[in-house]
N, C-alpha and C positions, 0 to 999 in steps of 0.2 A: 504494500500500500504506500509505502516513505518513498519507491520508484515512482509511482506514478506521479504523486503528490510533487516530486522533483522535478518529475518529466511534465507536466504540467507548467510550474510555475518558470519554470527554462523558455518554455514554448511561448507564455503569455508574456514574458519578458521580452524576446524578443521580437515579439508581432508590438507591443507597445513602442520599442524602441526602434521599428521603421517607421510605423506609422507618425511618428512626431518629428521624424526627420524628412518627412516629404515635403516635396516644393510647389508651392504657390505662388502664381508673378501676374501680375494685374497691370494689365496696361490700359491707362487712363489716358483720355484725349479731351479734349474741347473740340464743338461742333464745327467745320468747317463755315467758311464765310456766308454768311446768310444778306438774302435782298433785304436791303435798308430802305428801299422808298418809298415806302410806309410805315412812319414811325409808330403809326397804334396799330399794326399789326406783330400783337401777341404769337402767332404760331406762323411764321415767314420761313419759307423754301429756301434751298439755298441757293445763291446765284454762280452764276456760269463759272466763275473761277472756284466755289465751294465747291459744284459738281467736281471740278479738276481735282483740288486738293481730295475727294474724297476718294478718286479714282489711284491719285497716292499715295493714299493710306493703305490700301488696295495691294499696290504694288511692294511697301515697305512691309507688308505684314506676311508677303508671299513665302518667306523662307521659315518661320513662325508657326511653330503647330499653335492653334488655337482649340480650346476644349469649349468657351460659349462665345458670345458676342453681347453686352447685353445695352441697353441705350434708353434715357427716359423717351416718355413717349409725345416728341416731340418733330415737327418735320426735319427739321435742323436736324438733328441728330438722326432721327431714323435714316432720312439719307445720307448722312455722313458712315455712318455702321455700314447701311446696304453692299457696297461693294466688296468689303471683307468679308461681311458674312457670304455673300454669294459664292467667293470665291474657294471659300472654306466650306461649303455645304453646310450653310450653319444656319438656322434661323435665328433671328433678333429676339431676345428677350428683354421685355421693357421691366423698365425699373421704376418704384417711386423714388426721387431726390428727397423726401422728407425721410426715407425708413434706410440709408446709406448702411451698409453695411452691419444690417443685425444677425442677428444667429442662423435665421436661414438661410441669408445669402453666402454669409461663411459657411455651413455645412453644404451647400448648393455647389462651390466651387472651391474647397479645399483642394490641396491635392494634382491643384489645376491653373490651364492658364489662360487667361480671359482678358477681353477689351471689352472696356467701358467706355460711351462713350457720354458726357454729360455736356456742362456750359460752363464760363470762366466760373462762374459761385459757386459751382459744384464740384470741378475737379480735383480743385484743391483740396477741400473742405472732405470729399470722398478719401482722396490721400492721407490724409491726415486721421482719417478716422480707422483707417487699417494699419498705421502704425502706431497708431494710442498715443499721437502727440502732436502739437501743432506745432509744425515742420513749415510750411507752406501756404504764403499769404494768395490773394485773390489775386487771379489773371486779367489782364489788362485785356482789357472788351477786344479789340484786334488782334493777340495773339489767338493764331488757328494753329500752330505749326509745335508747341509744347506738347512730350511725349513725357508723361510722367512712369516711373517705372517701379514697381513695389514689389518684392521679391522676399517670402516668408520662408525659411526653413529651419522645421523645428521651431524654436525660443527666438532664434535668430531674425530680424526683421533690416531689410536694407531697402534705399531707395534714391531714385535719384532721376533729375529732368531735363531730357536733350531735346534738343529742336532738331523739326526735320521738315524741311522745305521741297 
C-alpha cells in the first residue's frame, strides 16, 4: 500500500509541476485606424489604411501558432482581428472590456497563445491586468502599430511593447 501511496504522490507531483510550468503569451493590439469623419459615430469601420494595417497584422502573425483570436465587439476591432483569425482558421471571440481578464478567461486560454485585440483604454489597462501590476499607461489615440507582448510561465510573468509598422 506505502508503493502505491508513493507511486501516487510521484505521479501527482509531477503532473503538478508541468502543469504550472506551461506557457501562456497574449498578444495584445489596439484597433487599426478607424474612419474619423464622423465624430458621433460611436461604432466606425475602419478606413482604407486600417483595412491595410489589418491585413499586417495578418501577415506578422503568419509565423505564430495562434490557439484563439479574441476582440470586443466592436467594428474597429472585429475587423482588425478578421484577417488573422481567417488566416488561422480561427473564429473571433468577443470579449466584454468591463470583465478583462477574470477566471474564465484565464482558464479559457491558459496554456495558450492568443491575440487580443481591444482600443488605446483597453490595451493597456488588459496588460496590466494579466501581470497584476500597472506597468502600462494609456495609448495615445493614433498609435495603431503597439504590439504588447505578455508571456506567463509558471510564477514567472514577463512582458514587453514593440511597434510594428
Amino acid at each position: 500500500m506505502k508503493k502505491y501511496i508513493l507511486a501516487f504522490g510521484l505521479i501527482f507531483s509531477l503532473l503538478t509541476s508541468c502543469s504550472s510550468k506551461e506557457t501562456t503569451t497574449y498578444y495584445l493590439i489596439r484597433h487599426a485606424e478607424k474612419d474619423r469623419t464622423e465624430s458621433t459615430n460611436k461604432n466606425p469601420d475602419l478606413n482604407e489604411n486600417g483595412l491595410k494595417r489589418a491585413e499586417k497584422w495578418a501577415e506578422y502573425f503568419e509565423n505564430i501558432d495562434l490557439d484563439a483570436v479574441y476582440s470586443t465587439n466592436y467594428n474597429r476591432t472585429q475587423q482588425t482581428a478578421k484577417p488573422t483569425a481567417k488566416s488561422k482558421n480561427l473564429n473571433i471571440i468577443s470579449y466584454n472590456p468591463g470583465k478583462m481578464y477574470d477566471s474564465i478567461f484565464k482558464a479559457n486560454t491558459i496554456g495558450k497563445s492568443v491575440l487580443i485585440v481591444g482600443h488605446s483604454n483597453t490595451t493597456p489597462v488588459f496588460a496590466n491586468k494579466i501581470l497584476g501590476e500597472k506597468k502600462y499607461e494609456s495609448m495615445n489615440d493614433n498609435d495603431n502599430a503597439s504590439l504588447f507582448i505578455v508571456t506567463i510561465a509558471g510564477s514567472n510573468k514577463t512582458s514587453k511593447v514593440i511597434k510594428v509598422n
